[in-house]
C-alpha positions as CSV (number, residue, x, y, z in Angstrom):
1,X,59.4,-48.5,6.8
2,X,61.8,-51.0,5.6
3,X,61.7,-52.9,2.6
4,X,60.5,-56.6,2.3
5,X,61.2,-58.8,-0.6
6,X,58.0,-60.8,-1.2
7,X,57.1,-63.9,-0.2
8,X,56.8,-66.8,-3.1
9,X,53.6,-67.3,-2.4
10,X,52.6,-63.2,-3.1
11,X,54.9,-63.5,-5.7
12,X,52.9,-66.9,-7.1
13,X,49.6,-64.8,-6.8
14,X,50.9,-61.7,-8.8
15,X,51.4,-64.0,-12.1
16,X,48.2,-65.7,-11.4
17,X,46.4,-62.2,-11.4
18,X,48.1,-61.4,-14.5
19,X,47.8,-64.8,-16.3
20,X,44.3,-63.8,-15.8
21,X,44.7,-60.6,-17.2
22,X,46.0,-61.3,-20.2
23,X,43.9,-64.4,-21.1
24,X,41.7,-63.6,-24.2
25,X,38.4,-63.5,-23.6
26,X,37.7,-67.0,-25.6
27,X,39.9,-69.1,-23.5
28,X,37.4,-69.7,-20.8
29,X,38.6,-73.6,-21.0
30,X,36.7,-73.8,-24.2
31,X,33.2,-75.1,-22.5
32,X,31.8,-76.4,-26.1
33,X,28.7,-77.7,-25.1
34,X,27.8,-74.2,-23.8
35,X,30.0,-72.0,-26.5
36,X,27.5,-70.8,-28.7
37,X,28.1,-70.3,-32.8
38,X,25.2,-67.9,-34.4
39,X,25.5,-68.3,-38.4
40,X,23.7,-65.3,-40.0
41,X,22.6,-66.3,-43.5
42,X,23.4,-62.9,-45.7
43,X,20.3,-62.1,-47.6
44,X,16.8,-64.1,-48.3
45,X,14.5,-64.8,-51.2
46,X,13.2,-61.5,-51.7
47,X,16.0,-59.7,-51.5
48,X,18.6,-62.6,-52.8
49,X,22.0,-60.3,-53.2
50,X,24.5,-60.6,-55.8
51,X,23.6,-62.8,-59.4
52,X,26.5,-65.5,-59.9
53,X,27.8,-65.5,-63.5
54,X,25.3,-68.8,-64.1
55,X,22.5,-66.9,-62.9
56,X,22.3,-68.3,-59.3
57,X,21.3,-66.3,-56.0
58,X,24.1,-65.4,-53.7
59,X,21.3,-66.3,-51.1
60,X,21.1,-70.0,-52.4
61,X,25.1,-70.1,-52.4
62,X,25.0,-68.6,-48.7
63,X,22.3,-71.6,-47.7
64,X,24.0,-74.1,-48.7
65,X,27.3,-73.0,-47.2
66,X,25.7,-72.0,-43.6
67,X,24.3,-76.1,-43.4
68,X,27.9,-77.3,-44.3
69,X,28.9,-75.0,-41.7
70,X,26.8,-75.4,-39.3
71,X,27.2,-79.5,-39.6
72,X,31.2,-78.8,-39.1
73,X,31.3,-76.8,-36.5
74,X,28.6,-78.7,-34.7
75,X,30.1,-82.0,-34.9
76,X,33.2,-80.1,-33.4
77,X,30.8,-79.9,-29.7
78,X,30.0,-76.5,-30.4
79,X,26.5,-75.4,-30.3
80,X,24.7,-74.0,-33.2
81,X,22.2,-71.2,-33.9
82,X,21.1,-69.9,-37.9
83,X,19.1,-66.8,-38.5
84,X,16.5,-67.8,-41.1
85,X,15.4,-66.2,-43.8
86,X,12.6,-64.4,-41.7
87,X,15.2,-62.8,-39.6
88,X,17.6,-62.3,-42.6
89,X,14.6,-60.5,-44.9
90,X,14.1,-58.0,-42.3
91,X,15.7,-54.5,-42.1
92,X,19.3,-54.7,-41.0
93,X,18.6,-52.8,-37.7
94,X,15.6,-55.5,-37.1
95,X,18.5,-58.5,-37.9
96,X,20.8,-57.0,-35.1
97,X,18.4,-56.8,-32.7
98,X,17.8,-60.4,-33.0
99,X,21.6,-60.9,-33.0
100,X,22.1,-59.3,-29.7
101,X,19.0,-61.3,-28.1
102,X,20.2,-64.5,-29.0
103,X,23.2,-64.7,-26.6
104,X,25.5,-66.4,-29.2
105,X,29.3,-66.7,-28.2
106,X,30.0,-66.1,-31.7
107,X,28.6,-64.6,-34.6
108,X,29.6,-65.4,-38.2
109,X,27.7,-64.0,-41.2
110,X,27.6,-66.0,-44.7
111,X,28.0,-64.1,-47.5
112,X,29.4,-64.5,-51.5
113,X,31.0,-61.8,-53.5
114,X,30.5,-59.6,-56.8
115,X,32.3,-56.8,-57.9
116,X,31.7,-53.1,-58.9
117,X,29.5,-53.3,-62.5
118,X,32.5,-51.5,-64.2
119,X,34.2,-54.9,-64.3
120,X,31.3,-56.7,-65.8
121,X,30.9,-58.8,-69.1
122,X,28.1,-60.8,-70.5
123,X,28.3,-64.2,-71.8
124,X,25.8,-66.6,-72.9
125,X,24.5,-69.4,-71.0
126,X,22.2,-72.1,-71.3
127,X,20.6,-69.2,-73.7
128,X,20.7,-66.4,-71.7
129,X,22.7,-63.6,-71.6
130,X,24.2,-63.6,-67.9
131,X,27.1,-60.9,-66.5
132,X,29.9,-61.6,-65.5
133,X,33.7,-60.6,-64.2
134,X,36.6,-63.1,-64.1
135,X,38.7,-60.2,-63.1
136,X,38.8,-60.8,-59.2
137,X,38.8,-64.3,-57.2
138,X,39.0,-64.9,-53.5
139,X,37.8,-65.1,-49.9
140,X,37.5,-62.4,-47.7
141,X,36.6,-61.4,-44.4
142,X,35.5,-57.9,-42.6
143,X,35.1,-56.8,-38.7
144,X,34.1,-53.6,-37.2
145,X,36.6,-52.0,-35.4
146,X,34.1,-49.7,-33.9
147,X,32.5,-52.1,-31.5
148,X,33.4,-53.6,-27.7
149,X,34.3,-56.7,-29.2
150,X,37.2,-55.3,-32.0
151,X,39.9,-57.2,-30.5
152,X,38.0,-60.4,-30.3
153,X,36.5,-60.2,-33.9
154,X,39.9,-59.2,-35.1
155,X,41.6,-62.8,-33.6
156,X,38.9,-64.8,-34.9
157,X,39.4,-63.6,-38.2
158,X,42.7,-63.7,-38.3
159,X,42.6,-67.7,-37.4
160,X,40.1,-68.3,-40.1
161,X,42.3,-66.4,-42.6
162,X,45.1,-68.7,-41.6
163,X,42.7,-71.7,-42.3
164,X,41.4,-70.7,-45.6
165,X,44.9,-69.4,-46.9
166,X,46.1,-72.9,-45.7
167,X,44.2,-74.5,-48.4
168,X,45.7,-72.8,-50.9
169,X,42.7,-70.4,-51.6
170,X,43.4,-66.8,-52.5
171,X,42.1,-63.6,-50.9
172,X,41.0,-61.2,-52.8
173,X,41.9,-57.1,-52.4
174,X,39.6,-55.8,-54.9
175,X,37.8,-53.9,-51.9
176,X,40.7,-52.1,-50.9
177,X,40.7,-50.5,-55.2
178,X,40.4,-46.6,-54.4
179,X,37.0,-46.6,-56.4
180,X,33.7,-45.8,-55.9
181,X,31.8,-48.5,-54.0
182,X,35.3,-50.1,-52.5
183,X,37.9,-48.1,-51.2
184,X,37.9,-50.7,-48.1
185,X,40.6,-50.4,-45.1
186,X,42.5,-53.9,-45.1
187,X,43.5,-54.2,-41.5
188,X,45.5,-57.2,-41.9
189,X,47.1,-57.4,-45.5
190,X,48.4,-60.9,-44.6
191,X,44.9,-62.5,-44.0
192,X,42.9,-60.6,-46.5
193,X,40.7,-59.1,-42.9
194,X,39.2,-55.5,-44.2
195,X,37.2,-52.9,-41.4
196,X,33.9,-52.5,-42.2
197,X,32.3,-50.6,-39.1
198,X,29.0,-49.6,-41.6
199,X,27.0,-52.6,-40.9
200,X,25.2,-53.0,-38.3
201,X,25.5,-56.9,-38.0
202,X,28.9,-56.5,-36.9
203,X,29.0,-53.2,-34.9
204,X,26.0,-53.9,-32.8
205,X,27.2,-57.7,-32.4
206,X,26.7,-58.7,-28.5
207,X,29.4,-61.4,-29.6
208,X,33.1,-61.1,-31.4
209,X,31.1,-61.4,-35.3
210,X,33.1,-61.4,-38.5
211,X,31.7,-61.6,-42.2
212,X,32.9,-64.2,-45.1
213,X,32.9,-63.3,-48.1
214,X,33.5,-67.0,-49.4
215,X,34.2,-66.1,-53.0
216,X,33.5,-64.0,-56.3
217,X,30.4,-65.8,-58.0
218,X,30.3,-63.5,-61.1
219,X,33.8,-65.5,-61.8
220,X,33.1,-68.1,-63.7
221,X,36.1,-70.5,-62.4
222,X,35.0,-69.5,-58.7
223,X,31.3,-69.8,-59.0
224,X,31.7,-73.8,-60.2
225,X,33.9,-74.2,-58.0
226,X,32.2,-72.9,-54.8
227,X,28.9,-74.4,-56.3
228,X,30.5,-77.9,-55.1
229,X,29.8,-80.2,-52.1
230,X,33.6,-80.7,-51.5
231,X,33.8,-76.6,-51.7
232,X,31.5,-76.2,-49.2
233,X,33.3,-79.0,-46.9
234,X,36.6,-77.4,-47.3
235,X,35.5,-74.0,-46.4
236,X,33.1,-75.7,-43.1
237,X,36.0,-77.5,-42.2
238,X,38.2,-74.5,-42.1
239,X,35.4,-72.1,-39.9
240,X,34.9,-75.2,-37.6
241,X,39.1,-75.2,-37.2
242,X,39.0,-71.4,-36.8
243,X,35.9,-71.9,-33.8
244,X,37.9,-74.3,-32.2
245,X,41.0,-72.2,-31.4
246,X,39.4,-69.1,-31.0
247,X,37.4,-71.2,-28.1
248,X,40.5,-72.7,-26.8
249,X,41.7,-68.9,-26.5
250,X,44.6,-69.8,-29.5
């Protein structure tokens, strides 16, 4: 049979097929009224997490962050869902399961960071001794790599990287130290992104999920700092930028 040269119009089809194809599953026109953010709140009041070096809950750090959040990326168009701290106090494998029934878009869960109790100090404050480690400072942010939605949870994190380093705020790589405890994979060294495929938050996410680690509160300089209103704003703003392009399929 002889050969044909295609028409323009097969030829027209074929890139429309693979446009298609190679559009990220964000893009989707970026519907926001229907794009769904789903904020996970990292620990609760019984099981608060890490002590800042002033003696605050990393629980009551990650509340007040997940409200600036959610207010930023809300006024953005995006919808907004937060576990609260029912969810949150539950076991971990209780916490996915409500992850993957609430049919977010997008999971982000709100954390702040310590470091391994080799590094720690103790100071007085306001009459108490407190612990503390001005050793490390910085954001960071982990994705399974494990799940269906690597790829996906990879970009987003990468985008928010960009935003937070824009800002002029450090990551940190103290979770890459070869030491008990750490020892983390960093899967992009440019945008402080480390693989954490242990937790089930992120592995069993029905969504692309990422976790922020917004800072190290047993540093002193870090914990007043992140203890602000225009802190939190900054680091809102940023999440709400990096929601918006990963919608838009950026």
């Amino acid at each position: 049979m002889p050969n044909r040269r295609p028409s323009r119009g097969a030829w027209l089809a074929a890139g429309i097929c693979l446009a298609a194809a190679a559009a990220p599953t964000g893009s989707r026109a970026c519907e926001k009224g229907s794009f769904t953010v789903l904020l996970d709140v990292g620990h609760s009041p019984s099981a608060p997490g890490a002590i800042s070096a002033r003696g605050k809950t990393e629980y009551a750090f990650n509340v007040a962050l997940a409200a600036a959040i959610e207010r930023a990326v809300a006024s953005k168009g995006f919808a907004v869902d937060r576990l609260g701290a029912a969810a949150s106090a539950a076991r971990a494998v209780r916490r996915a399961g409500a992850i993957k029934r609430s049919g977010a878009d997008l999971l982000l869960s709100v954390h702040h960071d310590s470091a391994q109790p080799r590094y720690f100090e103790t100071w007085t404050y306001q009459g108490e001794q407190r612990a503390y480690s001005d050793r490390f400072k910085g954001w960071s942010l982990f994705v399974s790599q494990s799940g269906t939605h690597a790829r996906e949870s990879l970009r987003f994190a990468r985008l928010l990287g960009d935003r937070l380093k824009s800002r002029g705020w450090p990551f940190t790589r103290h979770h890459a130290e070869p030491i008990l405890g750490e020892g983390r994979a960093l899967i992009d060294p440019s945008r402080g992104v480390y693989r954490r495929d242990d937790l089930a938050v992120l592995r069993s996410a029905p969504a692309p999920a990422a976790l922020l680690e917004a800072g190290v509160i047993v540093n002193r300089d870090e914990e007043a700092a992140l203890d602000t209103g225009s802190r939190r704003s900054a680091i809102a703003e940023a999440v709400a930028e990096a929601v918006d392009a990963f919608c838009a399929g950026e």
